[in-house]
N, CA, C and O atoms as CSV, one atom per row, in Angstrom:
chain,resi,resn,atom,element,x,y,z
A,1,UNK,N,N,106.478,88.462,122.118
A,1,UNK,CA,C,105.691,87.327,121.670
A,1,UNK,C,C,104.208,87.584,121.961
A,1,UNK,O,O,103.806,87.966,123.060
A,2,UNK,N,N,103.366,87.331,120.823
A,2,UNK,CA,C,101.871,87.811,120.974
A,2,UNK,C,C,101.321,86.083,121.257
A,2,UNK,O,O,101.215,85.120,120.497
A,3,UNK,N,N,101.073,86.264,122.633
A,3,UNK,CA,C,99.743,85.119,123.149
A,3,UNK,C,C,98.491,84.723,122.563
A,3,UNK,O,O,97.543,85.483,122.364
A,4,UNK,N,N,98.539,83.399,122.274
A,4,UNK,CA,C,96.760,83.137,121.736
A,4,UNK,C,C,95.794,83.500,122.452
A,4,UNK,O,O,95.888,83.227,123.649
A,5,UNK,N,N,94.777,84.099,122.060
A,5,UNK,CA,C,93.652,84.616,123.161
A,5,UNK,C,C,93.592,83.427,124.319
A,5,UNK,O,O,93.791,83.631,125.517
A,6,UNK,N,N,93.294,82.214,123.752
A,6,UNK,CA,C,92.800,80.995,124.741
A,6,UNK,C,C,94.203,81.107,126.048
A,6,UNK,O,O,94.025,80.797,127.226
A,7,UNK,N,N,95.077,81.439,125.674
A,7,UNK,CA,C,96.187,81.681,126.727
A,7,UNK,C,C,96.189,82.271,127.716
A,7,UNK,O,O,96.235,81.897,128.888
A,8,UNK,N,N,96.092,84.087,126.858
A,8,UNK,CA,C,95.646,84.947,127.673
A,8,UNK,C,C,94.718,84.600,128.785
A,8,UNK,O,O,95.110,84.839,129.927
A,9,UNK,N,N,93.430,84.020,128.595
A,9,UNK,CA,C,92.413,83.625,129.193
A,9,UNK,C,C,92.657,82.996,129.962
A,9,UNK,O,O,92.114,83.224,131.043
A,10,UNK,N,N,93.799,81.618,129.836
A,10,UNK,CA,C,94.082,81.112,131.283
A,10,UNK,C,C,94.542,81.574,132.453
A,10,UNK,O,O,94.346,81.245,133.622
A,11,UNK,N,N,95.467,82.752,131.699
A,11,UNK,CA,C,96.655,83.621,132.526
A,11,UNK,C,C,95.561,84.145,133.559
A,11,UNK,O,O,95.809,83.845,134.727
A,12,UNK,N,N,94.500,84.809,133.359
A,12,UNK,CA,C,94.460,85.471,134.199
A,12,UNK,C,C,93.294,84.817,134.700
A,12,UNK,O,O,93.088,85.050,135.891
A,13,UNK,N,N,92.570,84.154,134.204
A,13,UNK,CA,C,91.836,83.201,134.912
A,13,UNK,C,C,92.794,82.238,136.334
A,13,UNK,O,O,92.330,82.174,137.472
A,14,UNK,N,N,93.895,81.702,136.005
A,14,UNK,CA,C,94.485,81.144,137.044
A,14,UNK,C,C,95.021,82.226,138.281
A,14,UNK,O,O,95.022,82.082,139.503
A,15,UNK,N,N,95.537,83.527,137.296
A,15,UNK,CA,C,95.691,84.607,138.276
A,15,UNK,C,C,94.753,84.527,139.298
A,15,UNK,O,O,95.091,84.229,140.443
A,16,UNK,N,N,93.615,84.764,138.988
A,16,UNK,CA,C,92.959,85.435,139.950
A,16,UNK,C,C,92.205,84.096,140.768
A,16,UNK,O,O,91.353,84.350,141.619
A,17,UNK,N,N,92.582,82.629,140.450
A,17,UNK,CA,C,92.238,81.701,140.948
A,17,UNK,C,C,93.467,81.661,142.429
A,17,UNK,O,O,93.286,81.134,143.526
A,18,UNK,N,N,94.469,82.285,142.014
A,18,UNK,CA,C,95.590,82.250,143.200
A,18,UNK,C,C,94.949,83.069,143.883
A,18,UNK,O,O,94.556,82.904,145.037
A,19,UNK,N,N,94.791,84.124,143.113
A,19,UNK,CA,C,94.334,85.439,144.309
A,19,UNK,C,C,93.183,85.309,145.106
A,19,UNK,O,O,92.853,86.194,145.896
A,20,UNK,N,N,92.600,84.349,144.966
A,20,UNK,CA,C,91.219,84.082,145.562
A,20,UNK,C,C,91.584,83.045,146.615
A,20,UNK,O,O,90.887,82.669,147.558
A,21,UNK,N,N,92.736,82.676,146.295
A,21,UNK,CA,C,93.036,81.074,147.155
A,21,UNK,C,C,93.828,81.772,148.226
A,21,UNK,O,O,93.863,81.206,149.319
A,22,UNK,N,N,94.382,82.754,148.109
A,22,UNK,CA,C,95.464,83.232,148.880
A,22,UNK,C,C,94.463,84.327,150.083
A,22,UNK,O,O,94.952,84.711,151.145
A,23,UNK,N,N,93.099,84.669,149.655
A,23,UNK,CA,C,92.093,85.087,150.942
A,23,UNK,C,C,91.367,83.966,151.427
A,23,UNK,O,O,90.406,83.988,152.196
A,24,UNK,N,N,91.962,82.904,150.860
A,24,UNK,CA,C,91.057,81.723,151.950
A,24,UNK,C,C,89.897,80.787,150.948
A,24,UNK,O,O,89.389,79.745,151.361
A,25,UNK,N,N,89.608,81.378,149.588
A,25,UNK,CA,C,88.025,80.971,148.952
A,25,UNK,C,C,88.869,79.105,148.612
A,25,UNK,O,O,90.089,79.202,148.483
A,26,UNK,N,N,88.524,78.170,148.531
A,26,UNK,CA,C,88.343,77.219,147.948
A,26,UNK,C,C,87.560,77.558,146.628
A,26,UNK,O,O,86.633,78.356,146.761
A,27,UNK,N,N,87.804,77.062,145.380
A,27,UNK,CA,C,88.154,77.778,143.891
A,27,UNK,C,C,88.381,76.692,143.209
A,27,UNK,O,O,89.207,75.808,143.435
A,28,UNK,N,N,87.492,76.802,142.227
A,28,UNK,CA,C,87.160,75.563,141.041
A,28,UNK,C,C,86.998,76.501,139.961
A,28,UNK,O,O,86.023,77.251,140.020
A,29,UNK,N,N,87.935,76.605,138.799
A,29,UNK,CA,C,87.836,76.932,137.429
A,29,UNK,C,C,86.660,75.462,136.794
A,29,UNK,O,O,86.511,74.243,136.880
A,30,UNK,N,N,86.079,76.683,136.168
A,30,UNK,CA,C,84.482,75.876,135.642
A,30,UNK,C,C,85.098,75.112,134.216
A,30,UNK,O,O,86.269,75.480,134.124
A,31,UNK,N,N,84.797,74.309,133.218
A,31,UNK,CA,C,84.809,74.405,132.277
A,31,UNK,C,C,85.479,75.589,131.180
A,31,UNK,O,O,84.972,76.711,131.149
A,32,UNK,N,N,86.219,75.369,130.619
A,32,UNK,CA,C,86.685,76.637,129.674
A,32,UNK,C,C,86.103,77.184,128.542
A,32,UNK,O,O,86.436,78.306,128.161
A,33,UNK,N,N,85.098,76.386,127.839
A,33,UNK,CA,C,84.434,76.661,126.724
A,33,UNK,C,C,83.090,76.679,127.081
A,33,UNK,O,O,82.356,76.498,126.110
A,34,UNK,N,N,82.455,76.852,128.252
A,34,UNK,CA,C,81.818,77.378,128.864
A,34,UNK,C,C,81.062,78.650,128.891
A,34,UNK,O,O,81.641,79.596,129.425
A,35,UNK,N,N,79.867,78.851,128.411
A,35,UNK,CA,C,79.650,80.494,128.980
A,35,UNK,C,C,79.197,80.501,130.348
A,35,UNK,O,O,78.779,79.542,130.997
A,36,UNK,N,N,79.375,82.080,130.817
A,36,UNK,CA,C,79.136,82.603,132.136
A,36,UNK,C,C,80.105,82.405,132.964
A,36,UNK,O,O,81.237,82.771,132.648
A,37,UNK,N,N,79.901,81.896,133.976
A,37,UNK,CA,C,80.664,81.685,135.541
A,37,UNK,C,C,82.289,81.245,134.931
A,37,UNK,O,O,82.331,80.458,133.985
A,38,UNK,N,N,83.566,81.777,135.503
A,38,UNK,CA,C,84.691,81.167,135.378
A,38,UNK,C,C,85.091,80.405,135.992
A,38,UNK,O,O,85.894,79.540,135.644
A,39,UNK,N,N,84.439,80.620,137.438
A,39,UNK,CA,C,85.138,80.709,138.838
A,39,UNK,C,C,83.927,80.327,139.675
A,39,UNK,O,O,82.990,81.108,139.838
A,40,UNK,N,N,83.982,78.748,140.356
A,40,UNK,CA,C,82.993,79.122,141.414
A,40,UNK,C,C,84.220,78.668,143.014
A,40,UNK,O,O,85.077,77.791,143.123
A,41,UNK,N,N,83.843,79.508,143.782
A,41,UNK,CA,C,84.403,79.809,145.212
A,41,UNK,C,C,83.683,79.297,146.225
A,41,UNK,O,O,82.468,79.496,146.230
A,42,UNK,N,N,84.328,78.513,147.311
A,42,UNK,CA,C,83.568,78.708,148.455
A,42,UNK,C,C,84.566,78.702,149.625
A,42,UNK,O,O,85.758,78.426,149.494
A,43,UNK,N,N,83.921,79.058,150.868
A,43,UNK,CA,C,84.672,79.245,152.202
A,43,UNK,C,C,84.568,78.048,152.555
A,43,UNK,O,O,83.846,77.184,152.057
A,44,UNK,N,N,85.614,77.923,153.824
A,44,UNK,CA,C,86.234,76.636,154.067
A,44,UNK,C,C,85.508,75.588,154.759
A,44,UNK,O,O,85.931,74.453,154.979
A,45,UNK,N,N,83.987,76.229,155.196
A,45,UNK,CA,C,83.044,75.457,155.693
A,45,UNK,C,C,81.892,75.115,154.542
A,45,UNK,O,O,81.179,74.115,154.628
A,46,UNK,N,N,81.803,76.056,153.476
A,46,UNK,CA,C,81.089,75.581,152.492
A,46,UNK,C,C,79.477,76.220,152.585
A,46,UNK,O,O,78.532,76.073,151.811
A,47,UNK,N,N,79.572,76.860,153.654
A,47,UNK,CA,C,78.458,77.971,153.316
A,47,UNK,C,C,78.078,79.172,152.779
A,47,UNK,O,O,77.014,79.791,152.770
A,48,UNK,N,N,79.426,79.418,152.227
A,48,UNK,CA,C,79.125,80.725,151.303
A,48,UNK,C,C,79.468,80.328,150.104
A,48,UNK,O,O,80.267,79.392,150.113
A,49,UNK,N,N,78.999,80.884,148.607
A,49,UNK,CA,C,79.377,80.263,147.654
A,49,UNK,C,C,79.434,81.943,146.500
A,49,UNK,O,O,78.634,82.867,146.654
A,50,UNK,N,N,80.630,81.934,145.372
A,50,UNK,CA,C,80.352,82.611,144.512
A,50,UNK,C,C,81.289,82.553,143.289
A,50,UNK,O,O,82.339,81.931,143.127
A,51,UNK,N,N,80.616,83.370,142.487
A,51,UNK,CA,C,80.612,83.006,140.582
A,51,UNK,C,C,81.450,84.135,140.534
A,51,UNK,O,O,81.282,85.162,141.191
A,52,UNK,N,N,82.543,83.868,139.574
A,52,UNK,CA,C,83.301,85.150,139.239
A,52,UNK,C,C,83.201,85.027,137.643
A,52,UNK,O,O,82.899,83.935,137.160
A,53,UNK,N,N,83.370,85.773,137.085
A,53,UNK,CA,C,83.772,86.090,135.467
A,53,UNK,C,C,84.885,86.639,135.590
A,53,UNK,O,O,85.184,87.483,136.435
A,54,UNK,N,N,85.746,86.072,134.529
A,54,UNK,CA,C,86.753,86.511,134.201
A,54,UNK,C,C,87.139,87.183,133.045
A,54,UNK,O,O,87.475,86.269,132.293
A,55,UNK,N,N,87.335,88.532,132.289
A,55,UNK,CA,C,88.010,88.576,131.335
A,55,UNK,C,C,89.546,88.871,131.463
A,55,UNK,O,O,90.075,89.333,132.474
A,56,UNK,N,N,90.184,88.543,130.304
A,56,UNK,CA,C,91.556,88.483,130.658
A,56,UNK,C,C,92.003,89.236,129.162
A,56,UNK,O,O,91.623,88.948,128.027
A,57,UNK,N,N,93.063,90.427,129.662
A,57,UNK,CA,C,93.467,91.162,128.205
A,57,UNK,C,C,94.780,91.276,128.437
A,57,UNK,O,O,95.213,91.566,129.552
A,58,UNK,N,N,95.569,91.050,127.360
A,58,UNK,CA,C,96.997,91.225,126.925
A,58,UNK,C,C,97.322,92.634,127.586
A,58,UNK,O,O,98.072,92.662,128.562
A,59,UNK,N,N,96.875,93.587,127.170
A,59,UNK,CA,C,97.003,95.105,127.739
A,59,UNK,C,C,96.004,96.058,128.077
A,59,UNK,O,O,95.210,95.491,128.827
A,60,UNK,N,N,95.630,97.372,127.856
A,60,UNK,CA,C,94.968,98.027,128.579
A,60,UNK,C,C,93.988,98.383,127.330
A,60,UNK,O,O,93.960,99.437,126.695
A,61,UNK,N,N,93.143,97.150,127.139
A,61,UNK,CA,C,92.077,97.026,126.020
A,61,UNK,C,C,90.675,97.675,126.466
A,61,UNK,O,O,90.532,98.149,127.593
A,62,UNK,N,N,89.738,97.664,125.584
A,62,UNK,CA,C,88.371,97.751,126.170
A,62,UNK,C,C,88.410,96.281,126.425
A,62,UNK,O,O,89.325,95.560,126.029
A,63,UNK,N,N,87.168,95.786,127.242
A,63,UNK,CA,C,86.781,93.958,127.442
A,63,UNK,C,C,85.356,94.066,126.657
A,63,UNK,O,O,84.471,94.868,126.955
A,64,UNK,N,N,85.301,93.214,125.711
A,64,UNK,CA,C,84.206,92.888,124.820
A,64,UNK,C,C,83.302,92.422,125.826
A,64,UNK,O,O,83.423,91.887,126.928
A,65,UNK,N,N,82.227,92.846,124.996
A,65,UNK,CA,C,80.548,92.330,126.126
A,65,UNK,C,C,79.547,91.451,125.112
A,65,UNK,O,O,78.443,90.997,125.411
A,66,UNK,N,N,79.983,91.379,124.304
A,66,UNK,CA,C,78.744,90.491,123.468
A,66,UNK,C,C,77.918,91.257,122.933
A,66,UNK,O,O,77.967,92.485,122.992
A,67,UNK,N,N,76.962,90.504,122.279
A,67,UNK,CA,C,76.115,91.667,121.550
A,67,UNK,C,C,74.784,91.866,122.795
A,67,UNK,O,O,73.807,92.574,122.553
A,68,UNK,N,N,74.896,91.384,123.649
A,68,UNK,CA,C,73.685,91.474,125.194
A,68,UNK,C,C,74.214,91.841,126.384
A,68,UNK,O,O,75.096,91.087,126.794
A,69,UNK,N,N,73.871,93.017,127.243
A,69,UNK,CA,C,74.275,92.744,128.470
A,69,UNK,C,C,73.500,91.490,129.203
A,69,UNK,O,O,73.802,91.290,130.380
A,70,UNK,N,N,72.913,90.975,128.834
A,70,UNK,CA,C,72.054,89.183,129.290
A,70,UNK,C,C,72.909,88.415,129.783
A,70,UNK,O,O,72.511,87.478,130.475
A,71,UNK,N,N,74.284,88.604,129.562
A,71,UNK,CA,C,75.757,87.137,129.507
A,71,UNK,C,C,76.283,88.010,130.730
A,71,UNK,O,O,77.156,87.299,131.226
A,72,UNK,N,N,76.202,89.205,131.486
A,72,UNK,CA,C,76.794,89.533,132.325
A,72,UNK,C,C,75.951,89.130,133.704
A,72,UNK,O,O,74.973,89.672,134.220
A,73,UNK,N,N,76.701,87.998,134.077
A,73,UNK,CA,C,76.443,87.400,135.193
A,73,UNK,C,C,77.505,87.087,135.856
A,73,UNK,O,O,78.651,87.328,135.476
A,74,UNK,N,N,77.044,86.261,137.391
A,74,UNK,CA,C,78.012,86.129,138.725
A,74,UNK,C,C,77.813,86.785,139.611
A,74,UNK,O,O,76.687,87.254,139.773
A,75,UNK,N,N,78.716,87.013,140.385
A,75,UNK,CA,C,78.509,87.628,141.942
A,75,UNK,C,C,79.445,88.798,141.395
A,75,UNK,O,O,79.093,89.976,141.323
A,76,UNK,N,N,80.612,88.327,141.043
A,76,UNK,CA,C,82.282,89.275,140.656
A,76,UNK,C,C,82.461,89.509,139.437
A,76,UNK,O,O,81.661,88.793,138.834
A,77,UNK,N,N,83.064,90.112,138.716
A,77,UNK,CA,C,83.536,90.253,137.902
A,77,UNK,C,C,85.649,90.677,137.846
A,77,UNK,O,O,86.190,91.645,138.380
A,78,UNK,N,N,86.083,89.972,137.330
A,78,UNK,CA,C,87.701,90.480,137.686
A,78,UNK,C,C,88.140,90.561,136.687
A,78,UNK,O,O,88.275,89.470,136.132
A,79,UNK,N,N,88.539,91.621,135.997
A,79,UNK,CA,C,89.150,91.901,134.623
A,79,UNK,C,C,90.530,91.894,134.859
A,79,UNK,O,O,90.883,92.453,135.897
A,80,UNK,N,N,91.610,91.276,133.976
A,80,UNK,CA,C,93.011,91.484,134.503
A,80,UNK,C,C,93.576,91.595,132.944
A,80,UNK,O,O,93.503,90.732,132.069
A,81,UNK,N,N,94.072,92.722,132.877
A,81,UNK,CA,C,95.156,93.193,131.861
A,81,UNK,C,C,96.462,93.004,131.997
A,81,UNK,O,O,97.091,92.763,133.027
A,82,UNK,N,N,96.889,93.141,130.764
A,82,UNK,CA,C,98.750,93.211,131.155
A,82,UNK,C,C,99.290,91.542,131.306
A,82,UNK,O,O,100.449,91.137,131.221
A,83,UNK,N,N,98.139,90.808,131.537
A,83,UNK,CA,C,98.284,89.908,132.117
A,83,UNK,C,C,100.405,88.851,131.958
A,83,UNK,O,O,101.310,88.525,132.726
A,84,UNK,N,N,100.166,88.798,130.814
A,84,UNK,CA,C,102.077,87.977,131.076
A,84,UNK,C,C,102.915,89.087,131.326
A,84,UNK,O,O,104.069,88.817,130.993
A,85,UNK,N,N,102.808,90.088,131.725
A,85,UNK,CA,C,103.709,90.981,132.139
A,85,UNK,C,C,103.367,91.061,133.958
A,85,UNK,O,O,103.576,90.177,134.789
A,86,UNK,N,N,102.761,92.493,134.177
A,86,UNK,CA,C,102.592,92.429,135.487
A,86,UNK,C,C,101.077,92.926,135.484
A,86,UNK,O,O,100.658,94.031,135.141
A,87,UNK,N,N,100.338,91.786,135.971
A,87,UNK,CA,C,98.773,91.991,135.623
A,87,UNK,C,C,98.232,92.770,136.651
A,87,UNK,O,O,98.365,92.816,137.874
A,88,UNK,N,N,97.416,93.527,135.583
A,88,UNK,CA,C,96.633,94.500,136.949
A,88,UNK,C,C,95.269,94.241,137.289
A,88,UNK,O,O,94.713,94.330,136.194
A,89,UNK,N,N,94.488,94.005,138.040
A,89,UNK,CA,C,93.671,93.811,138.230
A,89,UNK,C,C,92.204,94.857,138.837
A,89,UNK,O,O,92.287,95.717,139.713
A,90,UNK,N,N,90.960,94.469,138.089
A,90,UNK,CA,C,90.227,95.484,138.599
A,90,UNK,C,C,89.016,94.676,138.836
A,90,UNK,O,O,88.654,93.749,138.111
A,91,UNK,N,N,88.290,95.169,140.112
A,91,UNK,CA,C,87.213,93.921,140.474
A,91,UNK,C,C,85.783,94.981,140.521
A,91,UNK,O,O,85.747,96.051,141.128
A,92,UNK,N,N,84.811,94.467,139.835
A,92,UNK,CA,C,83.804,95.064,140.162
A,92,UNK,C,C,81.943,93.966,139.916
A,92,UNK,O,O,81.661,92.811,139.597
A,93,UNK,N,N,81.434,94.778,140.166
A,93,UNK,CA,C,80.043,93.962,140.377
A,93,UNK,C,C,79.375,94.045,138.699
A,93,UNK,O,O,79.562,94.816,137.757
A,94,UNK,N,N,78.622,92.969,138.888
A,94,UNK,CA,C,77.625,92.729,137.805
A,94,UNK,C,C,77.093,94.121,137.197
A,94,UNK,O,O,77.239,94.617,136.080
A,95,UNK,N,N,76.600,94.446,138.045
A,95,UNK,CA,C,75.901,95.955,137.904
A,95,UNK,C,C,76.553,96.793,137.207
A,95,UNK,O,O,76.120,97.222,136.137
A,96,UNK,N,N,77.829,97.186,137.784
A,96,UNK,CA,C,78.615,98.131,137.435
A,96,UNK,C,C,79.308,97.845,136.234
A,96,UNK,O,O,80.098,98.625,135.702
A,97,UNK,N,N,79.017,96.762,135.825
A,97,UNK,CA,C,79.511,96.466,134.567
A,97,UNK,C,C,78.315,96.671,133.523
A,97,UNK,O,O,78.599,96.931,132.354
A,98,UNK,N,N,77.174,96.573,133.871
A,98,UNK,CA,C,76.106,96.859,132.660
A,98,UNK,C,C,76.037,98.416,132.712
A,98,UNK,O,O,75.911,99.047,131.663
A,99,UNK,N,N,76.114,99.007,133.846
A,99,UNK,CA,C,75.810,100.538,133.974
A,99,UNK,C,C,76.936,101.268,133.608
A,99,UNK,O,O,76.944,102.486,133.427
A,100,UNK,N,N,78.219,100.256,133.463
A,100,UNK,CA,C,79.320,101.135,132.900
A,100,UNK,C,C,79.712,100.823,131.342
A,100,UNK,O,O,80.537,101.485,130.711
A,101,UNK,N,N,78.845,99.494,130.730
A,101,UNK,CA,C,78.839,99.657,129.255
A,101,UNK,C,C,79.179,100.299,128.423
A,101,UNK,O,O,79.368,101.437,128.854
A,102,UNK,N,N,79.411,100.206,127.239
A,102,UNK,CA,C,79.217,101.177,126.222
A,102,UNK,C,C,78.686,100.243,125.140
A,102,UNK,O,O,79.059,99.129,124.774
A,103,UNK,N,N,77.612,101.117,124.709
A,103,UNK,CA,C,77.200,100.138,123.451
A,103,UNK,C,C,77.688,101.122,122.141
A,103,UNK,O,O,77.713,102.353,122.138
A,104,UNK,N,N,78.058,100.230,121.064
A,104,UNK,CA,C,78.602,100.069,119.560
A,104,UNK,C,C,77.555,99.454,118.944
A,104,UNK,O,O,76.931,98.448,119.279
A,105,UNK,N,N,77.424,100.242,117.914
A,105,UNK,CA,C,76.737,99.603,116.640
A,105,UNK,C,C,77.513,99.917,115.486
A,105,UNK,O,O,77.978,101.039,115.287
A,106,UNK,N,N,77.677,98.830,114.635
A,106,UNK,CA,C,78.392,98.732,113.077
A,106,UNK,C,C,77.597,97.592,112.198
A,106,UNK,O,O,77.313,96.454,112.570
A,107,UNK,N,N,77.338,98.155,111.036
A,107,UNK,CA,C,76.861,98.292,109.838
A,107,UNK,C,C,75.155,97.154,110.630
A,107,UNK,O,O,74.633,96.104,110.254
A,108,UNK,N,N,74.960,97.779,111.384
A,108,UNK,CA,C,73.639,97.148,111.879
A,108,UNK,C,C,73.445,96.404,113.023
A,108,UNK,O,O,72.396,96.162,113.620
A,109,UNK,N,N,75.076,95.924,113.361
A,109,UNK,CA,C,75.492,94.883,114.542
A,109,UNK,C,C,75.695,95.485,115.679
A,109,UNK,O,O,76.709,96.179,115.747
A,110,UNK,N,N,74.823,95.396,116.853
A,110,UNK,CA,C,75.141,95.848,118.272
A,110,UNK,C,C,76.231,95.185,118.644
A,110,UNK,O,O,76.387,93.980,118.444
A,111,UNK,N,N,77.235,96.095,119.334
A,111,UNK,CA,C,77.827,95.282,120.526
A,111,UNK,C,C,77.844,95.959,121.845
A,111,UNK,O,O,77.243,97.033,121.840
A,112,UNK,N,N,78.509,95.523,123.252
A,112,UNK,CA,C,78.823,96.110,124.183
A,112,UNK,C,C,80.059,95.998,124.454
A,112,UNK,O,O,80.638,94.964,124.122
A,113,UNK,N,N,80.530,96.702,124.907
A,113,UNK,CA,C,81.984,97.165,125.332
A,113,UNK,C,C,82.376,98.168,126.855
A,113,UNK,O,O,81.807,99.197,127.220
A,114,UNK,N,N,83.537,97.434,127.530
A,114,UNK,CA,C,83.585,98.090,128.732
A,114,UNK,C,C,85.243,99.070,128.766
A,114,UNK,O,O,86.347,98.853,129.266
A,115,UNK,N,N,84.666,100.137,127.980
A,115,UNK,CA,C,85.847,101.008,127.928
A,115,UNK,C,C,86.735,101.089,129.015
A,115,UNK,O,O,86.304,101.423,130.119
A,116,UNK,N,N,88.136,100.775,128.807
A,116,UNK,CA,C,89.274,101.031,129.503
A,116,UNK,C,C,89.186,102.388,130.722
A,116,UNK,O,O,89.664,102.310,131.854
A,117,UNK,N,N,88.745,103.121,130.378
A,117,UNK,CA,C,88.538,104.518,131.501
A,117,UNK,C,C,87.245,103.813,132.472
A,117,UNK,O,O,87.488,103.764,133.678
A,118,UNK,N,N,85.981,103.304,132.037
A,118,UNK,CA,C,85.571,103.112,132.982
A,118,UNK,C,C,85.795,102.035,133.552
A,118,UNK,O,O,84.840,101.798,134.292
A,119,UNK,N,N,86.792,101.001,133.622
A,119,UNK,CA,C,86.872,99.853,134.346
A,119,UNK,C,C,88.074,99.984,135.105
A,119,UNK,O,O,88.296,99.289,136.096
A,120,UNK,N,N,88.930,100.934,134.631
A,120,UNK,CA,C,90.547,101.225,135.032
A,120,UNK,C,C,90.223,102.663,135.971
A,120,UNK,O,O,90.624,103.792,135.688
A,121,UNK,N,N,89.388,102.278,137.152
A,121,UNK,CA,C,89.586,103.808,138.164
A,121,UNK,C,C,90.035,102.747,139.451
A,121,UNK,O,O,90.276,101.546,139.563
A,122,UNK,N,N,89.997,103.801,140.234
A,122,UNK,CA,C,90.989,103.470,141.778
A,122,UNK,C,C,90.131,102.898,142.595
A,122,UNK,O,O,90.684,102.093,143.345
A,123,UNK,N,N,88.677,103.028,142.784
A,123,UNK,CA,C,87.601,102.259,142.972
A,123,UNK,C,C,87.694,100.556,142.710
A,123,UNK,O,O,87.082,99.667,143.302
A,124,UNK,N,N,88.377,100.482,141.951
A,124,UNK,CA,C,87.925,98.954,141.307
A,124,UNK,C,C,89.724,98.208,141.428
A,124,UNK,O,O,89.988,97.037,141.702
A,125,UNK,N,N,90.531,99.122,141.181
A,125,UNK,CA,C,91.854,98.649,140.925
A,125,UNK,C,C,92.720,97.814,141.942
A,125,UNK,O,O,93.379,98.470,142.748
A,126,UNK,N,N,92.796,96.362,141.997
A,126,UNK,CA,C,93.304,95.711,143.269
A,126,UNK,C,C,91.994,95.449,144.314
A,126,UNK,O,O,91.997,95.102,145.495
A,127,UNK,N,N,90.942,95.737,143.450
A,127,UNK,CA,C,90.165,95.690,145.036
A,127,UNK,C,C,89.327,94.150,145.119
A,127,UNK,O,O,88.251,93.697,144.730
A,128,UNK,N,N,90.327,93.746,145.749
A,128,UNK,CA,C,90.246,92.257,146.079
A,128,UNK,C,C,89.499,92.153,147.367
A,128,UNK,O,O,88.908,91.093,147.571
A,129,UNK,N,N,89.433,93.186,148.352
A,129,UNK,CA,C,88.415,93.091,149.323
A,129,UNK,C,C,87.406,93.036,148.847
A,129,UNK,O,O,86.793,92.090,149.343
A,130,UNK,N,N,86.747,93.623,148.002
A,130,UNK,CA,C,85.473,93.753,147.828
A,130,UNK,C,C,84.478,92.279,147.738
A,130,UNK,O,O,83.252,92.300,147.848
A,131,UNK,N,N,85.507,90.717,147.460
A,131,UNK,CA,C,85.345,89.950,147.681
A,131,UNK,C,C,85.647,89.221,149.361
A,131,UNK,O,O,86.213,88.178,149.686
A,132,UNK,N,N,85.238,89.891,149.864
A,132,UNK,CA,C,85.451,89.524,151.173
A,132,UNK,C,C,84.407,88.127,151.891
A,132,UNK,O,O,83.415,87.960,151.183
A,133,UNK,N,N,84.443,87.433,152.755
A,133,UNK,CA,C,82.889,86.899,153.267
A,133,UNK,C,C,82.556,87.420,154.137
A,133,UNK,O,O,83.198,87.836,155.101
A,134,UNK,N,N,80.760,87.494,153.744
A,134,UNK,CA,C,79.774,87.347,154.275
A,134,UNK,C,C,79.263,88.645,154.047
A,134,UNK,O,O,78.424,89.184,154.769
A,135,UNK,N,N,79.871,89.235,152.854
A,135,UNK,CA,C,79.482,90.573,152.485
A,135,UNK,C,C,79.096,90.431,150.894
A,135,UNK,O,O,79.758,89.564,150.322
A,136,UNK,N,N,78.235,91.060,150.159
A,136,UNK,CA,C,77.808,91.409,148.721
A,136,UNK,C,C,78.789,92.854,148.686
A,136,UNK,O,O,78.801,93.606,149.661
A,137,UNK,N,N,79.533,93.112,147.550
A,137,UNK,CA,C,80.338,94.635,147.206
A,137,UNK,C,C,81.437,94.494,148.165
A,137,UNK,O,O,82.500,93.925,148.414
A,138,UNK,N,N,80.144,95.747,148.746
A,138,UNK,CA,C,81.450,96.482,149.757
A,138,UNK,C,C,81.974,97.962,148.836
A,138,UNK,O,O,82.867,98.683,149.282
């Protein structure tokens, strides 16, 4: 059975709303039709605070970027594939998502795109620490 995108999108948006709840973050899914932030987090005293983006893919897709890296914002980024099967997850920074881009152009139209090889390494895969507190990366 092929999932409506808007589905997909919850799947792993709620995914990774567990997975965030299950290191402790207090976790508010933003608005859904929303751009930017998916996810805002905070610790249990309320002094740390952060923005996740979520994309969420059926399988082991590129993740569309828009026609700007401008929309890549937040603290996190958590891409989760596979998602109604057994989702995998890969976490990485703002940065590393513009510097790992790929830009496309067709019949005049830019886009960006975050090819499957560079978002799917062992660096990024499960790495749910990297959201740790009181740390940026890691």
């Amino acid at each position: 059975m092929k999932l409506e995108t808007q589905v997909t999108g919850n799947i792993g948006m709620y995914y990774a709303c567990y997975k965030l709840s299950c290191m402790g973050w207090n976790v508010m899914p933003t608005s859904r039709n929303a751009r930017g932030i998916d996810i805002i987090a905070y610790n249990k005293d309320g002094t740390e605070f952060i923005g996740v983006q979520v994309k969420a893919l059926s399988k082991r897709n590129p993740v569309p970027l828009g026609n700007s890296l401008d929309k890549v914002m937040g603290d996190y980024w958590v891409i989760v594939n596979n998602v109604a099967k057994e989702p995998n997850v890969f976490v990485l920074l703002p940065d590393e998502v513009k510097n790992l881009a790929h830009r496309g152009e067709k019949d005049g139209r830019v886009s960006f795109w975050l090819q499957p090889a560079s978002y799917d390494q062992e660096k990024f895969k499960e790495a749910w620490h990297r959201i740790g507190f009181g740390h940026e990366g890691a």
